[in-house]
N, C-alpha and C positions, 0 to 999 in steps of 0.2 A: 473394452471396459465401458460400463454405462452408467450414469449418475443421472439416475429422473430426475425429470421439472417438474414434480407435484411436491415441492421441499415447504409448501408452506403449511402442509398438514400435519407436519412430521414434528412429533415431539422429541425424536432421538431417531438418530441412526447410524450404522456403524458402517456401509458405505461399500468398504471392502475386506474382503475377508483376509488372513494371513496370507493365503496362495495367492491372491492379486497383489498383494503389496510386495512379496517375495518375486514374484515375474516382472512389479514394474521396475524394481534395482535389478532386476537380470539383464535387463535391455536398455539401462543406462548405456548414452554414450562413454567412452572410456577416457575421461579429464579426470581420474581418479587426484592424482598429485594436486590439480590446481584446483578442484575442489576441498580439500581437504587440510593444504597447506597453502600455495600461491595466491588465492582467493583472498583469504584472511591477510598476510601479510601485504597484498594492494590494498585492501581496504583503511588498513589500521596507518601507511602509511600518505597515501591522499586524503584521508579525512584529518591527519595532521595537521598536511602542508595549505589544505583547503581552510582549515582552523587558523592558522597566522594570515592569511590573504584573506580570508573574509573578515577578522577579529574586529575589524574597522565598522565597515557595513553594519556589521549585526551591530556592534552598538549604536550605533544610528541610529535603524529600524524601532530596537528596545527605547532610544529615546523619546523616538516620537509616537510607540505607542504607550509609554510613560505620560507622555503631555495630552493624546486624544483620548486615551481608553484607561489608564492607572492602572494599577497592579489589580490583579498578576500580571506578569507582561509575559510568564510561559502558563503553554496548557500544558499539563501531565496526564497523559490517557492511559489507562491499564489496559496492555494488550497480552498478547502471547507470543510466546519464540517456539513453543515445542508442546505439546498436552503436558497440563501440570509446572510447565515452566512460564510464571508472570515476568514481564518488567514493564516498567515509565516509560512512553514513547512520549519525545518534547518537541513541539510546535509552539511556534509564536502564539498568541490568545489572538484570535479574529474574528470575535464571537462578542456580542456580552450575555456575562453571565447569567447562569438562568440555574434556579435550584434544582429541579430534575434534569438529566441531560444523556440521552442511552440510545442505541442503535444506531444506524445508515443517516446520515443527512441528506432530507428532503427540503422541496422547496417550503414546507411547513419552518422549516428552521430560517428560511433565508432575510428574517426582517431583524433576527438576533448579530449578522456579520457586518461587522461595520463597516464604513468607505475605505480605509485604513487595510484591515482586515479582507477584505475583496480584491485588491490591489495585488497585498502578499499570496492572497491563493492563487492569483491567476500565475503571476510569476514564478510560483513556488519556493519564496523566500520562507514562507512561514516555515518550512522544512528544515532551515539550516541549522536551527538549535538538533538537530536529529544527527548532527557529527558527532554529538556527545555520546548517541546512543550506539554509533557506528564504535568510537573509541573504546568504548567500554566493551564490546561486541556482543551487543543485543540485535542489531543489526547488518547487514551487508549494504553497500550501495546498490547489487542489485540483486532481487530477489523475492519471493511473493510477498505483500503486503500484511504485513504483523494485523492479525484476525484481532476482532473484542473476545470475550474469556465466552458469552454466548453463544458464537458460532460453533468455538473449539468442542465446545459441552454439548451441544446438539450433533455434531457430527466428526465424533471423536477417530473415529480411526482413517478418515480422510485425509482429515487435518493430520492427522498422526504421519502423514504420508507425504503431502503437500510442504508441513513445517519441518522434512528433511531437509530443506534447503534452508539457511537463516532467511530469517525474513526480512525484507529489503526497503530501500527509498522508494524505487523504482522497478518495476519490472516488467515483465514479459504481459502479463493481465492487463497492467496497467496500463499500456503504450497502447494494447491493441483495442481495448474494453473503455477506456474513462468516458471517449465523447457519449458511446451508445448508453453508458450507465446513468450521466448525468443529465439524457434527454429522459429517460426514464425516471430518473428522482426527482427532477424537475416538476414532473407530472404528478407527483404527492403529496396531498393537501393535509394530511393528519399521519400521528407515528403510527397506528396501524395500519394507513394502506401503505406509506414506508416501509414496514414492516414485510407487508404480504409482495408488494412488490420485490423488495430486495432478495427473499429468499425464492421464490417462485421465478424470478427471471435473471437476475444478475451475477443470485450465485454461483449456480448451476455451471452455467459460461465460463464464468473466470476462476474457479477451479478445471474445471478442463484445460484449459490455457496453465493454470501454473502445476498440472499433474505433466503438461508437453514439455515447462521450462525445467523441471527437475528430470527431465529425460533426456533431454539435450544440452544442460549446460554447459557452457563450453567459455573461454579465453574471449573466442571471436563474437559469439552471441550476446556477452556481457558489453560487449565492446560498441556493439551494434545496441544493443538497448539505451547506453550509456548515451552514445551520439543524436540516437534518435529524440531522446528524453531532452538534449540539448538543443537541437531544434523544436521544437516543441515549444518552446518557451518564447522562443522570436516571435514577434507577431508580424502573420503571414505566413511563416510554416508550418503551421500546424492545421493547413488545411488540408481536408484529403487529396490528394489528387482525383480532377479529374478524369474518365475513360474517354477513350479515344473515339471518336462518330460521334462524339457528343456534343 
């Protein structure tokens, strides 16, 4: 399967046709059950239990950015779970606000995130209001990253393909793609070269990656994402390893 890197020309495309999307569930691995039933019922149950154990923390968090940053103390972002299917994905605010507010964040964004708000992104606390979205099941804990409604609309039948899996906190793109995406968004001074950057080089990629994780999900590979995602967050392990002669 091929998905060109000249995506920033592209007004619309449709990606794959029926017989590609028909052969990539032919050659799913076979986690039918825990795809389909087991998946959901972990999710629905650890984002409970994860909801009374964190219930403390998060108001905390909410308080103090109550006292540095004042309401709203959630963002509510219009994503997608499926073409044609909207919901609210909720993050703490680590932003301030700004009246126009649309695509990939660049380093063009970065003097709007406050000290507060840079704190919770690196830890990924700002995420923890996203239980709510896991409860309600907009969400999995892991699985591709809930798109903006413009990606979905520019490249409808990809997505069509990709957002068979619910869309996740954390996943397989994300683990393997965020440092290379964020040296690259880093590098974007204005939302058009954001823009052209993000579809030209980061999409491309991390669809590929999450057309592999809906190929292979699995019990164990959730498991493995999940852990890795937890290391991640220690500081100190989230460097790559180094090779060996080196």
């Amino acid at each position: 399967m091929t998905i060109q890197q000249n995506w920033e020309t592209v007004e619309h495309r449709d990606a794959l046709s029926a017989g590609e999307v028909w052969g990539l569930d032919a050659q799913q691995a076979d986690h039918r059950f825990y795809r389909k039933y087991a998946k959901r019922a972990i999710d629905l149950v650890l984002a409970i239990l994860l909801l009374v154990v964190l219930f403390v923390p998060m108001l905390v968090v909410a308080a103090l950015l109550l006292v540095t940053q004042g309401r709203p103390l959630i963002y509510s972002g219009h994503r997608m779970k499926a073409p044609g299917e909207h919901f609210q994905q909720y993050k703490f605010r680590t932003m301030m606000r700004a009246e126009e507010d649309r695509g990939a964040t660049g380093a063009y964004k970065n003097w709007r995130i406050t000290r507060l708000g840079g704190f919770l992104r690196r830890t990924r606390m700002d995420e923890l209001p996203q239980l709510i979205n896991i409860i309600r099941g907009d969400m999995s804990f892991v699985g591709p990253r809930p798109p903006l409604p413009e990606y979905v609309e520019r490249f409808p039948s990809l997505y069509a393909a990709v957002l068979k899996a619910r869309p996740g906190v954390t996943g397989l793109a994300t683990l393997i793609y965020h440092r290379h995406e964020d040296k690259i968004m880093s590098r974007c001074d204005s939302a058009e070269e954001t823009d052209r950057a993000y579809y030209a080089r980061c999409l491309p990629t991390k669809l590929r990656i999450e057309l592999i994780y809906r190929r292979t999900a699995s019990p164990t590979l959730d498991m493995w994402i999940m852990w890795k995602t937890l290391l991640a967050l220690i500081p100190g392990c989230d460097r790559p390893r180094k090779r060996r002669g080196r």
